[in-house]
Residue frames relative to the residue before (quaternion, step in Angstrom):
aa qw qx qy qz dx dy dz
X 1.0000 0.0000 0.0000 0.0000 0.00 0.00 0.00
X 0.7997 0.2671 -0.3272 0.4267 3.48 0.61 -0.89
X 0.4172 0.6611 -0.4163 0.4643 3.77 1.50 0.43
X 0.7919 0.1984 -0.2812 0.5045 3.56 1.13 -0.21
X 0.4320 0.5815 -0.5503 0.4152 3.45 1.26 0.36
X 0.8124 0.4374 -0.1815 0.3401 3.54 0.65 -0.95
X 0.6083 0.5453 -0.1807 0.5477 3.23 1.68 -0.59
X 0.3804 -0.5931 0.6598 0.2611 3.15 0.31 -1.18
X 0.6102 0.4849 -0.4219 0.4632 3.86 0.75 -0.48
X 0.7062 -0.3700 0.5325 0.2844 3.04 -2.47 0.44
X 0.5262 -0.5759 0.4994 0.3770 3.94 -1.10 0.47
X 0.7296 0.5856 0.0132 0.3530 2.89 0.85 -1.52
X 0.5426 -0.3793 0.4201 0.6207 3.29 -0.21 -2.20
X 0.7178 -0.5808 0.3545 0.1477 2.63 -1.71 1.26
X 0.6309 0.4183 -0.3646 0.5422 3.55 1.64 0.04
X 0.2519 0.6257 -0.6586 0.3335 4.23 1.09 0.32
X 0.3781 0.5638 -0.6782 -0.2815 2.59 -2.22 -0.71
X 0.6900 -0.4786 0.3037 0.4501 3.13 -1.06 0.63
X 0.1256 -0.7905 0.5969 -0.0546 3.15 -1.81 0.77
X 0.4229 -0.7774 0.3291 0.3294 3.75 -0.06 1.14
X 0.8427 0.3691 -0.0583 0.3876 3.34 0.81 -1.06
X 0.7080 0.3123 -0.2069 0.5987 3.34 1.78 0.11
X 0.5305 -0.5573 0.4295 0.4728 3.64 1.35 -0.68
X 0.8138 -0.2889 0.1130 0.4915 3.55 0.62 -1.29
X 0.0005 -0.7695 0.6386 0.0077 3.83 -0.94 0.24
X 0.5498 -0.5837 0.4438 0.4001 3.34 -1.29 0.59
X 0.6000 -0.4861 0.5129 0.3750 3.32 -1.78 0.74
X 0.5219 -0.5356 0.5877 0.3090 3.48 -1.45 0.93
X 0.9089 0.1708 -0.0764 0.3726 3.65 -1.73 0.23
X 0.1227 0.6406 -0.7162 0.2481 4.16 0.61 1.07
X 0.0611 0.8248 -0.5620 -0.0104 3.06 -1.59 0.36
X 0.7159 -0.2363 -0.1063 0.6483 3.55 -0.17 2.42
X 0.0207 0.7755 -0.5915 0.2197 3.86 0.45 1.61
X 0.3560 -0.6422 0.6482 0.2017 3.50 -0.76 0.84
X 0.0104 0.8240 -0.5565 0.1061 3.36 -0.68 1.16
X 0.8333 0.1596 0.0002 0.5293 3.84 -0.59 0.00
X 0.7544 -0.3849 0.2115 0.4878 3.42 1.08 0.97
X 0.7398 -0.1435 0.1922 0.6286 3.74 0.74 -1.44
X 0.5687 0.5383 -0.5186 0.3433 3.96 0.39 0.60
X 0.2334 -0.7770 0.5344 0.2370 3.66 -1.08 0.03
X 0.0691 -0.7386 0.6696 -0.0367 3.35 -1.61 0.95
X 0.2126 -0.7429 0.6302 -0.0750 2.47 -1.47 1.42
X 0.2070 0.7823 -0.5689 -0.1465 3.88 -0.79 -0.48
X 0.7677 -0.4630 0.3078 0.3187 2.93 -1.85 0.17
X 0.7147 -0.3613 0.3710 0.4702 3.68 -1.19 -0.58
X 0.6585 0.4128 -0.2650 0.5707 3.92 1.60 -0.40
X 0.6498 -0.5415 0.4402 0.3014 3.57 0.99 0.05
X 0.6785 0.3935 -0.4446 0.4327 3.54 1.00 0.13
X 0.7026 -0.5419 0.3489 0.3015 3.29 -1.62 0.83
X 0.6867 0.2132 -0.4833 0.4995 3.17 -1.12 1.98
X 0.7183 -0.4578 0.3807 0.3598 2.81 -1.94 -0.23
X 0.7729 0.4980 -0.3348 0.2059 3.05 0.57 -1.72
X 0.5897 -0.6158 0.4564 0.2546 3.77 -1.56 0.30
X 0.0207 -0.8435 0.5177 0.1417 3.60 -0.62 -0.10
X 0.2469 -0.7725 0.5343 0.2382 3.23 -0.49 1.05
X 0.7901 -0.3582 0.3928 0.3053 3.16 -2.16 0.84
X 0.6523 0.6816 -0.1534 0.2941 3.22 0.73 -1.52
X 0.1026 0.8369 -0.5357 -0.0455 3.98 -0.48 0.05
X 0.1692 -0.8029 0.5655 0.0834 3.64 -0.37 0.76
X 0.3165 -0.7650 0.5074 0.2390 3.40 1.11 -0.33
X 0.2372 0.7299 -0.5692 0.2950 3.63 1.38 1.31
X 0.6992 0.2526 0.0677 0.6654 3.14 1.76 -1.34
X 0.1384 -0.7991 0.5482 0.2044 2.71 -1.07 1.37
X 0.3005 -0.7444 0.5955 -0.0305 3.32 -1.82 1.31
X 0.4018 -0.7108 0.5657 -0.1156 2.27 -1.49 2.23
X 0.0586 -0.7802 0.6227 0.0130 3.71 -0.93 0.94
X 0.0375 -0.8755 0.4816 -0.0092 3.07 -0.94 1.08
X 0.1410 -0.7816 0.6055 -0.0510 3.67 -0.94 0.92
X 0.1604 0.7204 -0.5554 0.3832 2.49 -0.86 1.09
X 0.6496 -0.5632 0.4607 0.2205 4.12 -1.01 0.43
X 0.7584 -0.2961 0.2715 0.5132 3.41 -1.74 0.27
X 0.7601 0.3304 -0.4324 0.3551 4.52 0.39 -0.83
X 0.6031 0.6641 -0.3446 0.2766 3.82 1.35 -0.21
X 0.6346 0.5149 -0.2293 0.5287 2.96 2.37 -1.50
X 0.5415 -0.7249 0.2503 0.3445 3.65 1.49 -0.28
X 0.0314 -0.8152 0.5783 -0.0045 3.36 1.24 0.97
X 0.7766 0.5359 -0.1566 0.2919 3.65 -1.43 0.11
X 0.8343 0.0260 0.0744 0.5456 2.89 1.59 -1.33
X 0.5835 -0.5138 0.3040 0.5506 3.44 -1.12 0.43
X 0.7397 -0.3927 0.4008 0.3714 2.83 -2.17 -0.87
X 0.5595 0.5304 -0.2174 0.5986 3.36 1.25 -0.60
X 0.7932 0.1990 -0.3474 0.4589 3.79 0.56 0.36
X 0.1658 0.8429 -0.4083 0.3088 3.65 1.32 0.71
X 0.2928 -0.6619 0.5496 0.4172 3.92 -0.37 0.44
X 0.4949 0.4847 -0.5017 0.5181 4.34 0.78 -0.46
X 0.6858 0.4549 -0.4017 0.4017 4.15 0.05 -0.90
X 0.7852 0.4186 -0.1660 0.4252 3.81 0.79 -1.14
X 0.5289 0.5283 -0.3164 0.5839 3.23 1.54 0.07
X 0.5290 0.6474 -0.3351 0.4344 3.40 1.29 -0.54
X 0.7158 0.6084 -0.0266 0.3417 2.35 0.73 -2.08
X 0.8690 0.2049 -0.1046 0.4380 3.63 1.17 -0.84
X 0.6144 0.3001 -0.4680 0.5599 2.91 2.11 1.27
X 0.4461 -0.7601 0.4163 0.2236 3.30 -0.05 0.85
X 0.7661 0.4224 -0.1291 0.4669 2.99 1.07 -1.78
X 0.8140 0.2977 -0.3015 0.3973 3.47 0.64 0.23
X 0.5019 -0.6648 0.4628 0.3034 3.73 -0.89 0.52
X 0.1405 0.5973 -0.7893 -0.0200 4.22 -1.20 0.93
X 0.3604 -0.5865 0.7188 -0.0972 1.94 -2.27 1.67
X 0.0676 0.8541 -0.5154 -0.0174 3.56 -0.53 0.88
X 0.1141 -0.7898 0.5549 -0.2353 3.12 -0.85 1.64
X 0.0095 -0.7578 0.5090 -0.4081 2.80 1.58 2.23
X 0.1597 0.7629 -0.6171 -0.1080 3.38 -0.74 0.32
X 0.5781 -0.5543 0.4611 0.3820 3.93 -0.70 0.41
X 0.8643 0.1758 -0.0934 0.4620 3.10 -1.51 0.57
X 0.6278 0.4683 -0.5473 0.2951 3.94 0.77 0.07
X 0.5574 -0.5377 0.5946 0.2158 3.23 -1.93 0.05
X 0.8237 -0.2464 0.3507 0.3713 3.64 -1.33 0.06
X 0.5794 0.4455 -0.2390 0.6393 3.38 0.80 -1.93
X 0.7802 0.3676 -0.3088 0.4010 3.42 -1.18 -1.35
X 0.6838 0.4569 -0.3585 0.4418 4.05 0.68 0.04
X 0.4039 0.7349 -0.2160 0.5002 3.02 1.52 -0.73
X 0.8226 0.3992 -0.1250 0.3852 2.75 0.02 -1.74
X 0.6250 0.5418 -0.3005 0.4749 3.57 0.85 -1.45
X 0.7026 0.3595 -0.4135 0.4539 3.79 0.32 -1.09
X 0.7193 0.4288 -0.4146 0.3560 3.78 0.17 -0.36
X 0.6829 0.4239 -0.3531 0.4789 3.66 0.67 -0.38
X 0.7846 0.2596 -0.1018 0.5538 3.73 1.10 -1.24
X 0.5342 0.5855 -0.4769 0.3800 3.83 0.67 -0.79
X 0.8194 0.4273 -0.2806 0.2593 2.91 -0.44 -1.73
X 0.5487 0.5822 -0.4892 0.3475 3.82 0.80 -0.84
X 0.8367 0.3203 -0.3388 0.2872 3.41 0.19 -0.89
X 0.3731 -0.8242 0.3429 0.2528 3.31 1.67 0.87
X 0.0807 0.7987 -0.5839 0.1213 4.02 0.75 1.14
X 0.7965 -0.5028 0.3254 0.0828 2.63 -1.84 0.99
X 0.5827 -0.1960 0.1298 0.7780 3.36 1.21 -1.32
X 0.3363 -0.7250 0.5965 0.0736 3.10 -1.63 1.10
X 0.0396 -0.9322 0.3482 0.0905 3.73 -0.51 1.27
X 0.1097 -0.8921 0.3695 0.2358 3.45 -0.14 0.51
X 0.3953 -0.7096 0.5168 0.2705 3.80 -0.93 0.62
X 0.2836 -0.8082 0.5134 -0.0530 3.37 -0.45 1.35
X 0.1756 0.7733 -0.5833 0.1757 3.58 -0.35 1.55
X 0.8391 -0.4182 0.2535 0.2383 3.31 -0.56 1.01
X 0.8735 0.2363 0.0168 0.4253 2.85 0.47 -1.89
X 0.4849 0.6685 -0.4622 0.3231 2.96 1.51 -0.05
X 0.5797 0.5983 -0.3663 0.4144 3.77 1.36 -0.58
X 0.4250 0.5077 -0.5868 0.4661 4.23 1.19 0.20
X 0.6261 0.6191 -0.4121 0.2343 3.72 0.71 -1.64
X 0.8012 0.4692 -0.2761 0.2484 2.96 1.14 -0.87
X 0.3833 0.5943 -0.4950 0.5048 3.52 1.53 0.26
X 0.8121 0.4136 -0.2944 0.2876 3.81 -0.02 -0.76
X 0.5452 -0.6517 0.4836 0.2103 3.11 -1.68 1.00
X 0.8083 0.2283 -0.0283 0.5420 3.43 1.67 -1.26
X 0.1179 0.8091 -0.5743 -0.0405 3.67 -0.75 0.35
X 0.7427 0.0830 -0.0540 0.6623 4.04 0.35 -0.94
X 0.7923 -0.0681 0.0954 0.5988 3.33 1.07 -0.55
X 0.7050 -0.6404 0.1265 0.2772 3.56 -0.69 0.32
X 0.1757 -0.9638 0.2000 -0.0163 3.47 0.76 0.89
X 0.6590 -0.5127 0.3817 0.3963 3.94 -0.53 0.80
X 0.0251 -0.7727 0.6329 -0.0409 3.49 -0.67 0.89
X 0.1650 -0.7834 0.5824 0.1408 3.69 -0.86 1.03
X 0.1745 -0.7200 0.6710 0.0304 3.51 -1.03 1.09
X 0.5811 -0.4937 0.6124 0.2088 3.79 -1.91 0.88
X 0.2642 0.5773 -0.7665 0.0970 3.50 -1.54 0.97
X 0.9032 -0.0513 -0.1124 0.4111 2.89 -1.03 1.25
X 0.5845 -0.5506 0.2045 0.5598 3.62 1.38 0.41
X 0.4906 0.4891 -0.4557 0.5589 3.96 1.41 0.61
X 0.5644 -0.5871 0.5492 0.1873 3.06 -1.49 0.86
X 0.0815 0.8124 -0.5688 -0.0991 3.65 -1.07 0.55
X 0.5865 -0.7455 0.2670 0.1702 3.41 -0.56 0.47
X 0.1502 -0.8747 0.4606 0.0149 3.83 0.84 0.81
X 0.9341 0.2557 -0.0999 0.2283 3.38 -1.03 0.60
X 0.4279 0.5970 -0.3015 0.6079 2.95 2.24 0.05
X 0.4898 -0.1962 -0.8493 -0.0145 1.66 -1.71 2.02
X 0.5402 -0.7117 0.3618 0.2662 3.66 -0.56 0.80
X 0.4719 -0.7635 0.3704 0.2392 3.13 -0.77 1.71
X 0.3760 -0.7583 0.4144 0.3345 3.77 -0.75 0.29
X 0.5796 -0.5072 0.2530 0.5855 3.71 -0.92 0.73
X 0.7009 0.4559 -0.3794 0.3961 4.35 0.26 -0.63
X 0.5985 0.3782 -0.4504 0.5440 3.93 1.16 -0.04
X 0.6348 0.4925 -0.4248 0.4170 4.18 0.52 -0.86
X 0.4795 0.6021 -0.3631 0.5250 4.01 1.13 -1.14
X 0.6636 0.6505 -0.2447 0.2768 3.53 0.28 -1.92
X 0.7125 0.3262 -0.0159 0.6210 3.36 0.88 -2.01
X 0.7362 0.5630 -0.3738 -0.0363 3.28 0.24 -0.53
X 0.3584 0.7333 -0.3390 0.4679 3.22 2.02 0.32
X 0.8860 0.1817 -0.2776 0.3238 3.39 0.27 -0.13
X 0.1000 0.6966 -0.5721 0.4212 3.03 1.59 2.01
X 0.2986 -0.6037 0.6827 0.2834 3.91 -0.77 0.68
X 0.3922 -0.7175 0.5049 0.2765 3.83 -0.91 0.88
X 0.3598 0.6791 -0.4416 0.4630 3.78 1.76 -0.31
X 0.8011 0.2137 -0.4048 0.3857 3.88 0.45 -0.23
X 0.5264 0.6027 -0.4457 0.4012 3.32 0.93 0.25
X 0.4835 0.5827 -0.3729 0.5364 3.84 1.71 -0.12
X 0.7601 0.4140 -0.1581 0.4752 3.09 0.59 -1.65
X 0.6101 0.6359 -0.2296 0.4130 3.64 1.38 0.37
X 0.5013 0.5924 -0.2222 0.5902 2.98 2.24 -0.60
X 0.8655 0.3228 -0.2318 0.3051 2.80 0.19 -1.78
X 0.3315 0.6948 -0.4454 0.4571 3.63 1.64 -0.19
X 0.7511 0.5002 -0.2901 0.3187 3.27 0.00 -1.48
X 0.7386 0.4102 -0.2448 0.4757 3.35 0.71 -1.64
X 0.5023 0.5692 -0.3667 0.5378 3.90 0.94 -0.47
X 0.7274 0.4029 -0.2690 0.4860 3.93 0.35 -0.51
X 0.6120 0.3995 -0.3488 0.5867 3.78 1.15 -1.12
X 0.5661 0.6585 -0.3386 0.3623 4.07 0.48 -0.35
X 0.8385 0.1817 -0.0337 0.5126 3.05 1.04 -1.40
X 0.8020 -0.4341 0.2241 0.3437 3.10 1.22 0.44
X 0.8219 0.2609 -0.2412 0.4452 3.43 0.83 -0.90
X 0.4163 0.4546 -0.6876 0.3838 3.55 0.35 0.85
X 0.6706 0.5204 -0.4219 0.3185 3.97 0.47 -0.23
X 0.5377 0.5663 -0.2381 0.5775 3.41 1.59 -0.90
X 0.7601 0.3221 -0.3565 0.4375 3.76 0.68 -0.60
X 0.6726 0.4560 -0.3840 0.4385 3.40 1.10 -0.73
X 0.6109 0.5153 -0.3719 0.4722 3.77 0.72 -0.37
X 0.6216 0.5335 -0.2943 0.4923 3.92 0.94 -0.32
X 0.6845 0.3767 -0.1960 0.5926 3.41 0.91 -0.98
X 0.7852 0.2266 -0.3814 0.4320 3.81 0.21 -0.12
X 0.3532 0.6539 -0.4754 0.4707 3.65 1.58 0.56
X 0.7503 0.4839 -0.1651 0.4192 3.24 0.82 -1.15
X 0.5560 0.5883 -0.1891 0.5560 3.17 1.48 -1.06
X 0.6589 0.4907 -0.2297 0.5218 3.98 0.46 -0.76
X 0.6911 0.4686 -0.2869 0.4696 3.62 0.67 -1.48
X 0.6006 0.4899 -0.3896 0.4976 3.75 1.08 -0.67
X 0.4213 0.7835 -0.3406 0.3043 3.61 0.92 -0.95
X 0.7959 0.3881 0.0060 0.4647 2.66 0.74 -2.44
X 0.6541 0.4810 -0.2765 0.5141 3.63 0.81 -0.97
X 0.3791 0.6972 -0.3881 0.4686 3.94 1.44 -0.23
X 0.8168 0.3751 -0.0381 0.4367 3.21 0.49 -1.90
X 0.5990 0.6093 -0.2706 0.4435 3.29 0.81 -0.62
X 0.6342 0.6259 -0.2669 0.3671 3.39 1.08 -1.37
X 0.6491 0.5763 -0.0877 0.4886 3.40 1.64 -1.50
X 0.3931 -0.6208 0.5860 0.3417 3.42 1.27 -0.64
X 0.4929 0.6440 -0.4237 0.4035 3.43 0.89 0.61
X 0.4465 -0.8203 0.3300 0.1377 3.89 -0.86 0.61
X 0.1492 -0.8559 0.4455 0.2162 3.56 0.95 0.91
X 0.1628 -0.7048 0.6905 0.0065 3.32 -1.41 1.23
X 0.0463 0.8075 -0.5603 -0.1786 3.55 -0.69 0.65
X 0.2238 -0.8552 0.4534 0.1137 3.65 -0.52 0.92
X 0.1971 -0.7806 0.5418 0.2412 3.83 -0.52 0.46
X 0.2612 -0.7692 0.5768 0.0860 3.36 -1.05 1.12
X 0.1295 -0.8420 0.4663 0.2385 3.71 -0.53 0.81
X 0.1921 -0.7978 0.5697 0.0459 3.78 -0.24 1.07
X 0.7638 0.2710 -0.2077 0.5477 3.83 -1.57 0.92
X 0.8404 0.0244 0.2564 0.4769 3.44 -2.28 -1.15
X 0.7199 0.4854 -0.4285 0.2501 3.27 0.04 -1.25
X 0.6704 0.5401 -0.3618 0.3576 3.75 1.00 -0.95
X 0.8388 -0.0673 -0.2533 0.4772 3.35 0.53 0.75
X 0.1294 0.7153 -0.6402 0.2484 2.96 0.60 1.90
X 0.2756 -0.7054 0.5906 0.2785 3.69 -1.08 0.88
X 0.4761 0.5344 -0.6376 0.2850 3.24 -1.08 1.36
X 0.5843 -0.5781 0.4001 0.4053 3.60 -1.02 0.81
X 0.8197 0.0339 -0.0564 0.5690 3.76 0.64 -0.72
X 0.3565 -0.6836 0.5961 0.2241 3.38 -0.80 0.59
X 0.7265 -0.4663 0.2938 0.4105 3.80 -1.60 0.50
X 0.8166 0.3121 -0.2679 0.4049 3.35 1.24 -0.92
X 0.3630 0.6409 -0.4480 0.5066 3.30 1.26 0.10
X 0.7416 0.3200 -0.3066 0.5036 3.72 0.46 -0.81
X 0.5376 0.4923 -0.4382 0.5260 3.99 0.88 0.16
X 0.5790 0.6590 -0.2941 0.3795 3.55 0.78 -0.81
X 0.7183 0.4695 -0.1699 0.4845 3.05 0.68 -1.98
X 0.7328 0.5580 -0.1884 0.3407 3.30 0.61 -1.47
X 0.5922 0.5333 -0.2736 0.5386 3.45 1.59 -0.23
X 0.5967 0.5666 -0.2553 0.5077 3.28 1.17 -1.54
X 0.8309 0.3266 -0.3175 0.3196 3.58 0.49 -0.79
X 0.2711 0.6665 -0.4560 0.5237 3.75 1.49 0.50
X 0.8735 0.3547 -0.0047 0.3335 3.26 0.57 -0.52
X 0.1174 -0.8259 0.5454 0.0813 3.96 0.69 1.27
X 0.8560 0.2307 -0.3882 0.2517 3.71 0.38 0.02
X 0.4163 0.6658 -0.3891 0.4817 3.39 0.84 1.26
X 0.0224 0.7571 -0.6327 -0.1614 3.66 -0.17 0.70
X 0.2296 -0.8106 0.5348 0.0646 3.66 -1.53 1.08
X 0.1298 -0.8969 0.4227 -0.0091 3.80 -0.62 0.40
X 0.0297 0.8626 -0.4147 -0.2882 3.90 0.45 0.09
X 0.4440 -0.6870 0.4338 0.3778 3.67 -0.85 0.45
X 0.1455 0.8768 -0.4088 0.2072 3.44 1.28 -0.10
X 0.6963 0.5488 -0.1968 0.4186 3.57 0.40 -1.99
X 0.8214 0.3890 -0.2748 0.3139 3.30 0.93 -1.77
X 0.3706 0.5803 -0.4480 0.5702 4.07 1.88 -0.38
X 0.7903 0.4279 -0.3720 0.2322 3.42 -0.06 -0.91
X 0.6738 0.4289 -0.2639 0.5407 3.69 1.58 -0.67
X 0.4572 0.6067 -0.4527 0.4668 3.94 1.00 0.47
X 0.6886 0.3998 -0.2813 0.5355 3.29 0.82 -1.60
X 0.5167 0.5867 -0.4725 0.4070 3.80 0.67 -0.55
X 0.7164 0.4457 -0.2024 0.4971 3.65 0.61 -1.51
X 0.6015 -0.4017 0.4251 0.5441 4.36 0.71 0.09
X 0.7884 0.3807 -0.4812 -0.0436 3.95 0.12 -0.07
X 0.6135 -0.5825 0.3724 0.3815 3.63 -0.86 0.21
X 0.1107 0.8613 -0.4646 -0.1731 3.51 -0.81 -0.12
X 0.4630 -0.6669 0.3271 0.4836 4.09 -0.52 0.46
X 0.3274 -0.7485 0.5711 0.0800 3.58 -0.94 0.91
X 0.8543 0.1912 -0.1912 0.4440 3.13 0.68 -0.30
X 0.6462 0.1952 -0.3441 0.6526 3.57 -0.82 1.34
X 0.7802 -0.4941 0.1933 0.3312 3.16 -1.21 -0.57
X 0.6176 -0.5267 0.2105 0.5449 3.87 -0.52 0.33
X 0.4751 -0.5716 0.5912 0.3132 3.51 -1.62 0.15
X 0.7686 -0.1467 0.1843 0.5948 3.69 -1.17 -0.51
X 0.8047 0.4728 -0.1799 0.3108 2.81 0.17 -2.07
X 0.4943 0.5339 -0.4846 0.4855 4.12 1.17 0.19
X 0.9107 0.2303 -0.0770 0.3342 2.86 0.36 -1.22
X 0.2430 0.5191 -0.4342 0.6950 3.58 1.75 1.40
X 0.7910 0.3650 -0.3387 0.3555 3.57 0.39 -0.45
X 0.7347 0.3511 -0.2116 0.5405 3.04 1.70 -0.71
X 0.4253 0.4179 -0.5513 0.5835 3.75 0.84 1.27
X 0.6190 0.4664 -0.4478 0.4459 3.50 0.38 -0.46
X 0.7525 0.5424 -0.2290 0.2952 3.53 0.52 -0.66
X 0.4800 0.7061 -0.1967 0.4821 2.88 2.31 -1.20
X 0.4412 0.8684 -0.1433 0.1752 2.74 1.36 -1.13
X 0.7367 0.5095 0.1238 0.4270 2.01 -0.26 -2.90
X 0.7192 0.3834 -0.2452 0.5250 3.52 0.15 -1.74
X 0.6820 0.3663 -0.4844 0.4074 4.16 -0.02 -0.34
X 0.5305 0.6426 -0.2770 0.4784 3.70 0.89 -0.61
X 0.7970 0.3120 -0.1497 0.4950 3.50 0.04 -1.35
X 0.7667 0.3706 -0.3225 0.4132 3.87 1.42 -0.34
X 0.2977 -0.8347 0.2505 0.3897 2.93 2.12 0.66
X 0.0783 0.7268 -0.5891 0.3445 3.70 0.50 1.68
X 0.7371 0.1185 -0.0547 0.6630 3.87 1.22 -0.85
X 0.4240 -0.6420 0.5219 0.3683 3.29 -1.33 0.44
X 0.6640 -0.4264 0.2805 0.5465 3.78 -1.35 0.31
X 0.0335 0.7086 -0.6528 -0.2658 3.45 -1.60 -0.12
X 0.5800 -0.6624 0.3490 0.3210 3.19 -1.50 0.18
């Protein structure tokens, strides 16, 4: 914070900017950005990653896929052209993905995006990349910048903290925080993850948070797809389900109007065949090739797409 009060720079990445109603989203219209040391990014006039445009509009000539999903859906690491949304493109022709990944969001901050931006382009089936950790995001108020936080009343979700202060109003106020509750804020926390109920609250709230997700899509005539992404160790951990794979499921099944799927199986039959993949940080090509290939497969085999070759 005080690196962009004084600077003028992004906390984060030079492609943020602030955003009332979510915290942050990529600036609309970059063009061939050096990103991640040596990758390039570009986006559209809405901020999502690439060039191409999408109209509001849907004839249902093509069918259109929206995706959500975090920092491995928007494509940290890598260009646009090596994105699992680009290679999914890339290996349906006949149908139109729309990715509306954004780093570093949570559940909420997906939530949010598909209801102000999703729904317009009124897609066909609506997928979401499922990572674990995205379900802490959803306890927090702040992360790159300060961010929408749903809270439970009466078992309905309500929405806290919207509109979202900007980094020069949070800077502004933030002196006459006593730093004594930020102590008494730790040791809370770590006392709750100890005994249990920071997992019970964070696993309620992003239950609640998802079911809207689904009931989002649904409203639209749209087809919720939930997809499990395996991230780190886990991609070639030998076990039939990993821990989060068994949080996944175990959510998915709470829930009859959500079909779920993990890409897991399809990392697990590459590495079988000699390939390699990057474990640490985010995926390279080859992660996210493995997980369009899988997208794939599963829309095919659930007969949502017709075969391709």
């Amino acid at each position: 914070m005080k690196r962009h009060q004084s600077t003028g720079k992004e906390v984060f990445y030079s492609f943020d900017k602030y955003d009332p109603t979510k915290g942050w989203i990529s600036k609309p219209n970059i063009r061939d950005a050096m990103v991640f040391k040596n990758k390039i990014l570009n986006t559209n006039s809405k901020g999502l990653r690439g060039y191409k445009e999408y109209s509001f509009s849907n004839d249902h000539n093509k069918l259109r896929i929206l995706l959500l999903g975090d920092s491995f859906t928007f494509g940290d690491e890598v260009s646009d052209t090596e994105t699992y949304a680009y290679y999914l493109q890339k290996s349906l022709p006949d149908a139109e993905i729309i990715n509306m990944g954004v780093h570093g969001y949570g559940h909420d901050q997906m939530l949010i995006i598909l209801k102000e931006e999703g729904i317009k382009y009124k897609p066909d089936i609506v997928i979401l990349g499922f990572i674990p950790f995205d379900m802490d995001r959803n306890t927090l108020n702040f992360r790159d910048y300060a961010k929408p936080k749903f809270t439970l009343k009466d078992n309905k979700l309500v929405l806290t903290g919207s509109p979202i202060p900007s980094p020069e109003e949070t800077i502004k106020w933030d002196w006459v925080r006593p730093r004594i509750i930020d102590i008494m804020s730790i040791f809370r926390h770590k006392y709750r993850t100890i005994s249990g109920l920071y997992t019970q609250e964070r696993n309620k709230i992003s239950m609640a948070i998802l079911s809207e997700i689904i009931q989002t899509a649904r409203n639209i005539n749209s087809i919720p797809l939930f997809t499990y992404l395996p991230v780190g160790r886990e991609i070639s951990e030998e076990t039939s389900l990993t821990n989060g794979e068994k949080l996944f499921f175990s959510m998915c099944n709470r829930s009859n109007n959500v079909t779920c799927f993990s890409t897991r199986q399809e990392f697990a039959a590459r590495l079988a065949k000699g390939a390699t993949f990057k474990e640490k940080g985010h995926w390279g090509p080859a992660g996210h090739l493995a997980v369009a290939g899988s997208i794939k497969r599963y829309l095919e085999n659930e007969g949502m797409i017709a075969s391709q070759n």
